[in-house]
Every structure is written in structure tokens, then in C-alpha cells.
N, CA, C and O atoms as a MOPAC input file, in Angstrom:
PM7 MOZYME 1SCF
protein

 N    -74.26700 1   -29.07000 1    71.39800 1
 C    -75.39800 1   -29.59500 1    70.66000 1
 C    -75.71600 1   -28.72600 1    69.43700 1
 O    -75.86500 1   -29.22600 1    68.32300 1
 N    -75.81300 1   -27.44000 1    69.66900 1
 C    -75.89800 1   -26.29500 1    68.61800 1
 C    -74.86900 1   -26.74000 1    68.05300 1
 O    -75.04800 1   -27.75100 1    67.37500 1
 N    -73.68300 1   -26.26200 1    68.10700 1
 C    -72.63500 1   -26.60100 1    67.23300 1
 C    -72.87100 1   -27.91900 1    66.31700 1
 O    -72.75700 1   -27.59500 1    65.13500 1
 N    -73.20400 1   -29.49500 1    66.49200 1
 C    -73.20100 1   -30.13300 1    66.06300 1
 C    -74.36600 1   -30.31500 1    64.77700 1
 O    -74.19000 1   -30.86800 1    63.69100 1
 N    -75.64800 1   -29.62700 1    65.32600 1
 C    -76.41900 1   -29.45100 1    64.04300 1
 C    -76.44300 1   -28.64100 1    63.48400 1
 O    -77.49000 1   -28.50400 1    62.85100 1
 N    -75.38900 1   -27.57000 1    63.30400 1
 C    -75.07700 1   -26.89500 1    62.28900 1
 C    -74.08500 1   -27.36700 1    61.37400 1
 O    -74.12900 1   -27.18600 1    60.15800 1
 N    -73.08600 1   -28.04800 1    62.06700 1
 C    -71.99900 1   -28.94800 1    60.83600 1
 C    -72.91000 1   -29.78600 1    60.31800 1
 O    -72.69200 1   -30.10500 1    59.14900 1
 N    -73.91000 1   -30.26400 1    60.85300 1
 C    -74.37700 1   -31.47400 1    59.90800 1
 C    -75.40500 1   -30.59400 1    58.77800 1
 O    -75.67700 1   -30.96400 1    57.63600 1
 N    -75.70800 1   -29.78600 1    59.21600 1
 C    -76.57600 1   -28.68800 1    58.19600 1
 C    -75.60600 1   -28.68400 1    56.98400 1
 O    -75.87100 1   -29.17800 1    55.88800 1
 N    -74.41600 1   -28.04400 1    57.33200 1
 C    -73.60900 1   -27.33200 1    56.53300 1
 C    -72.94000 1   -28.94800 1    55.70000 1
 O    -72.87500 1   -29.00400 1    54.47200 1
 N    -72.59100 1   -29.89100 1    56.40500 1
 C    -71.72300 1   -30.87100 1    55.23000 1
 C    -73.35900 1   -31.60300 1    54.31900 1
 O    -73.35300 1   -32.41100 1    53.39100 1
 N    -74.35400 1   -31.09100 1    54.86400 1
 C    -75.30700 1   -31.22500 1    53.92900 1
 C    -75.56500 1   -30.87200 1    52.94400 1
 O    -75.69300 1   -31.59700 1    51.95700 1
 N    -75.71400 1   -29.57800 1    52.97800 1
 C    -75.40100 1   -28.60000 1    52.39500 1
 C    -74.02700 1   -28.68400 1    51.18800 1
 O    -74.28700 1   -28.65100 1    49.98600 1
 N    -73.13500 1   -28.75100 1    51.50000 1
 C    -72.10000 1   -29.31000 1    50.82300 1
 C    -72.24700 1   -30.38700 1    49.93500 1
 O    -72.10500 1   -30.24700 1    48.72100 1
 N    -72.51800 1   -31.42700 1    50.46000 1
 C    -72.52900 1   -32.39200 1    50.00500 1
 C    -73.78100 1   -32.30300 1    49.11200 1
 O    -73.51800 1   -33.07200 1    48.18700 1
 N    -75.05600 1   -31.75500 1    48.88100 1
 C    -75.73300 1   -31.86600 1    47.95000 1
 C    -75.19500 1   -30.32300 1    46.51100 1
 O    -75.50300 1   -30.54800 1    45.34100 1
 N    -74.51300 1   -29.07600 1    46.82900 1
 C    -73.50300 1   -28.73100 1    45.59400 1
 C    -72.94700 1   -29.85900 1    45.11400 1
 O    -73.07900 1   -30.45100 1    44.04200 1
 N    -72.24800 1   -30.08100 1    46.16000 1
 C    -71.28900 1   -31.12900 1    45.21200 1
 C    -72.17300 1   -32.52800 1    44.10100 1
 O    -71.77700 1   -33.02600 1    43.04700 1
 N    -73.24200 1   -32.75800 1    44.77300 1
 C    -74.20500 1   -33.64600 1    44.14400 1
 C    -74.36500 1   -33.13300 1    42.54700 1
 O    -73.94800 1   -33.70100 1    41.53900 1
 N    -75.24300 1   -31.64400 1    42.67500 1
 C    -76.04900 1   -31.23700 1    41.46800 1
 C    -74.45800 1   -31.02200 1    40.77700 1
 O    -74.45200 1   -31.70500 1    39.75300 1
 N    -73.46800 1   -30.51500 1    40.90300 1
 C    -72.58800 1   -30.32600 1    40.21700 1
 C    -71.86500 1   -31.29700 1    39.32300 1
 O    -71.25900 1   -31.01800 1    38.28800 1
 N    -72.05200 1   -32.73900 1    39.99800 1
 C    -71.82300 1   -34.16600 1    39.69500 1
 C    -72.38500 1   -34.30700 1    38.00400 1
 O    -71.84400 1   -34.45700 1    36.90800 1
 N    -74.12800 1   -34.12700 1    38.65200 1
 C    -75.15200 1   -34.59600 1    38.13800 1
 C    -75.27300 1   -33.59100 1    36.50600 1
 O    -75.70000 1   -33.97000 1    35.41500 1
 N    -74.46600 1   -31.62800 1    37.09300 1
 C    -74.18100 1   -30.97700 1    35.61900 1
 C    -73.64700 1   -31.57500 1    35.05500 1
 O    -74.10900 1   -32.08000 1    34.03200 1
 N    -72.38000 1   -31.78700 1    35.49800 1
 C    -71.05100 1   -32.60100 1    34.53500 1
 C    -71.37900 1   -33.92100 1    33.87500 1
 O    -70.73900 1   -34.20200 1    32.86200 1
 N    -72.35500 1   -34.82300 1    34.34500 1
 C    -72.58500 1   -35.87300 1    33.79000 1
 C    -73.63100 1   -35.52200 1    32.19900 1
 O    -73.50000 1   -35.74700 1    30.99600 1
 N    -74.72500 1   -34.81700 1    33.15400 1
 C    -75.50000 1   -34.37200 1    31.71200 1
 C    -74.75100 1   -33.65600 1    30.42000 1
 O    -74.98900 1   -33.99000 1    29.25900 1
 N    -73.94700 1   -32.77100 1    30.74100 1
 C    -72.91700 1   -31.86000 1    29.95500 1
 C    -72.24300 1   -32.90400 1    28.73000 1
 O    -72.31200 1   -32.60100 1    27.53900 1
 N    -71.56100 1   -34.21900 1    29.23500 1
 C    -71.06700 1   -34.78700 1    28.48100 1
 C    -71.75800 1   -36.12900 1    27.98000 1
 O    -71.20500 1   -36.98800 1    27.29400 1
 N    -73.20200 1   -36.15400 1    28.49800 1
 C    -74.13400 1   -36.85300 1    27.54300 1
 C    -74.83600 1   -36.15400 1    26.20900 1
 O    -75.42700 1   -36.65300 1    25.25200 1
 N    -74.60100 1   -35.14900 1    26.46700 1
 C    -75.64000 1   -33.67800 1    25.15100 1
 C    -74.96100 1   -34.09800 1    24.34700 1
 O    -73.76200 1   -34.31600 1    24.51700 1
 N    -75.82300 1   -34.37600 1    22.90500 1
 C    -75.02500 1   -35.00800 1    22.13700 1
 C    -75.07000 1   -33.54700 1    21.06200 1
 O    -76.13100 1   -32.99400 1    20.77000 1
 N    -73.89200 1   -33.14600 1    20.63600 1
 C    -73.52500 1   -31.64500 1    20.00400 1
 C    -74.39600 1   -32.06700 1    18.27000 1
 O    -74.66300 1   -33.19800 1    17.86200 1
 N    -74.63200 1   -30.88200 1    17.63800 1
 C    -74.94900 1   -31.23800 1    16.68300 1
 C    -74.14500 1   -30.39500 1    15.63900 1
 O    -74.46100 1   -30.49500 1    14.45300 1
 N    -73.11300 1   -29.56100 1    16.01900 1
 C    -72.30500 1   -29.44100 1    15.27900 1
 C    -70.67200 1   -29.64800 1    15.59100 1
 O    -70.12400 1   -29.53100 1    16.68700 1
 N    -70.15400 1   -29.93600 1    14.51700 1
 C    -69.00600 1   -31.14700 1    14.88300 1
 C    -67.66300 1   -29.91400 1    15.24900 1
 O    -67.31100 1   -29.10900 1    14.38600 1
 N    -67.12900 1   -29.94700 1    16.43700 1
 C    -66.57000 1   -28.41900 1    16.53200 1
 C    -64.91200 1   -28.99500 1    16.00300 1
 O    -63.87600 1   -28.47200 1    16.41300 1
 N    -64.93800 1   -29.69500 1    15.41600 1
 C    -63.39200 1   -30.36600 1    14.79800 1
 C    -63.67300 1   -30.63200 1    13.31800 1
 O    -63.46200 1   -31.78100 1    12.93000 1
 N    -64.12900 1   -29.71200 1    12.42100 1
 C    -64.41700 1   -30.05300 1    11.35500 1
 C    -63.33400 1   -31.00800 1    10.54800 1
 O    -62.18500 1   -30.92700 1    10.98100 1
 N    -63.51500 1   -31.76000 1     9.60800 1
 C    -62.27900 1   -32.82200 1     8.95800 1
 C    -62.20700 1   -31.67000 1     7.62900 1
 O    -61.08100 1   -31.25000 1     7.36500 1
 N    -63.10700 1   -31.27300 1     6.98500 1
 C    -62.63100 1   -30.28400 1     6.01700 1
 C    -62.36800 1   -28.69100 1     6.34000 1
 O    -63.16100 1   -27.79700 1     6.63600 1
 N    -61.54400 1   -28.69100 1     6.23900 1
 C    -60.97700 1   -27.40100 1     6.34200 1
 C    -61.72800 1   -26.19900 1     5.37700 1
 O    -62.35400 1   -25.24200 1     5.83500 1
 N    -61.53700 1   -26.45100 1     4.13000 1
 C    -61.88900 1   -25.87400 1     2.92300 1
 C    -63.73500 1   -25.72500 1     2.93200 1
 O    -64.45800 1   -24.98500 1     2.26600 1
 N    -64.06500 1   -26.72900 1     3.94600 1
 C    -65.96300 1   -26.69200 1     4.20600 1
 C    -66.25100 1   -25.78700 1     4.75600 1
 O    -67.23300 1   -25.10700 1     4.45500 1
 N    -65.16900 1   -25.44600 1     6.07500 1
 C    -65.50300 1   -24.35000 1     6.94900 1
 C    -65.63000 1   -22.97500 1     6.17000 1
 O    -66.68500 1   -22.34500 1     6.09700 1
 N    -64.34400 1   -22.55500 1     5.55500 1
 C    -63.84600 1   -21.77400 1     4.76000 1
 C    -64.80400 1   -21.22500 1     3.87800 1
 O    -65.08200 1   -20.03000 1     3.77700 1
 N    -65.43200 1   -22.43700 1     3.06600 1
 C    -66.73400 1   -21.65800 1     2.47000 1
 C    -67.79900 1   -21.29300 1     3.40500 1
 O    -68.41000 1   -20.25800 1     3.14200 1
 N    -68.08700 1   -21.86100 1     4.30300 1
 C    -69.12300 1   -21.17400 1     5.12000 1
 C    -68.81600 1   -20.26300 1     5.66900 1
 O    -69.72500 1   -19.69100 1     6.27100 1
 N    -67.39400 1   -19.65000 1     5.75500 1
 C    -67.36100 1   -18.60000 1     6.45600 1
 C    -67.57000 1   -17.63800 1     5.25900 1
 O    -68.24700 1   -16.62900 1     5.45200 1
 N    -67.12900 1   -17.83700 1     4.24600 1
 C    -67.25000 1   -16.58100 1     3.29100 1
 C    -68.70000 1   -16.24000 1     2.71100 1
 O    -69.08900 1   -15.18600 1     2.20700 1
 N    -69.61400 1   -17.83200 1     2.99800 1
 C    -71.07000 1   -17.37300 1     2.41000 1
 C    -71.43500 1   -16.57000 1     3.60500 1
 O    -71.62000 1   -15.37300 1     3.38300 1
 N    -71.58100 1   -17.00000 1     4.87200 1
 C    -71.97400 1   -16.21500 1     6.29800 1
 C    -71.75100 1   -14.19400 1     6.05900 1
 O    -72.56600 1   -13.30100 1     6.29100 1
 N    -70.29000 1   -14.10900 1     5.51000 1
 C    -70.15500 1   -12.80200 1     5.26800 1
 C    -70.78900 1   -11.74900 1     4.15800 1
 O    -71.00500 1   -10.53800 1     4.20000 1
 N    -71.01800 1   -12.91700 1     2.99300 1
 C    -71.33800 1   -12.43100 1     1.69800 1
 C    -73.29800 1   -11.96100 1     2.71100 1
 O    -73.77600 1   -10.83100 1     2.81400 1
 N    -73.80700 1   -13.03300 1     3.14400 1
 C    -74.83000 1   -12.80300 1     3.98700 1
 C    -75.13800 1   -11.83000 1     4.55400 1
 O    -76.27000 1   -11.37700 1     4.38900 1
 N    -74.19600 1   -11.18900 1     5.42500 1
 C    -74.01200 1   -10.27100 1     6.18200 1
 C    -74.25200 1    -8.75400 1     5.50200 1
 O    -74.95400 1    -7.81800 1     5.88300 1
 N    -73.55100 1    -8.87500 1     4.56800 1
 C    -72.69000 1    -7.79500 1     3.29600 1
 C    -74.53400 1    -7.19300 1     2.87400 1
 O    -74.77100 1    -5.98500 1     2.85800 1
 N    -75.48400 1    -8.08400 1     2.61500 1
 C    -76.48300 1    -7.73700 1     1.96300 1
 C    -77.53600 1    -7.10000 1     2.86900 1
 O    -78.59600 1    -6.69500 1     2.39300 1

């Protein structure tokens, strides 16, 4: 009897990680990013990296 309400504790237990972990992964790939991490200009990045430094420099 002991034995049995502890497995059911434990795949409870289990089974609600596995839930919230579901429920991270779903939210994770609803966040909608606001910066585009595949830029299409190359040469856009490029200047922002050199103003970021010139920034830095001062």
C-alpha cells in the first residue's frame, strides 16, 4: 500500500516537470524577439559594430 502511494506521488510529480517544461517551451517560442538575430544586411551590422566601439572608445 505504502509502496503504491509513493509511485503515484512520484509519476505525479513527474508528470507535472514534464508539464511546466511543456508549458516553458511553448511560451519560449511564442516571445516575439525584437531583434532580428539573422540580419539581411551585413554591412548594417558592421556599422553598428564600429559605432558601439567608437562609443566605448569615449
Amino acid at each position: 500500500m505504502t509502496f503504491t502511494v509513493i509511485m503515484i506521488v512520484c509519476v505525479g510529480i513527474v508528470l507535472g516537470i514534464a508539464a511546466m517544461f511543456g508549458a516553458a517551451v511553448s511560451k519560449g517560442y511564442d516571445y516575439k524577439h525584437k531583434v532580428d538575430p539573422l540580419p539581411d544586411d551585413a554591412d548594417h551590422y558592421k556599422y553598428e559594430f564600429d559605432e558601439d566601439k567608437k562609443s566605448d572608445a569615449n
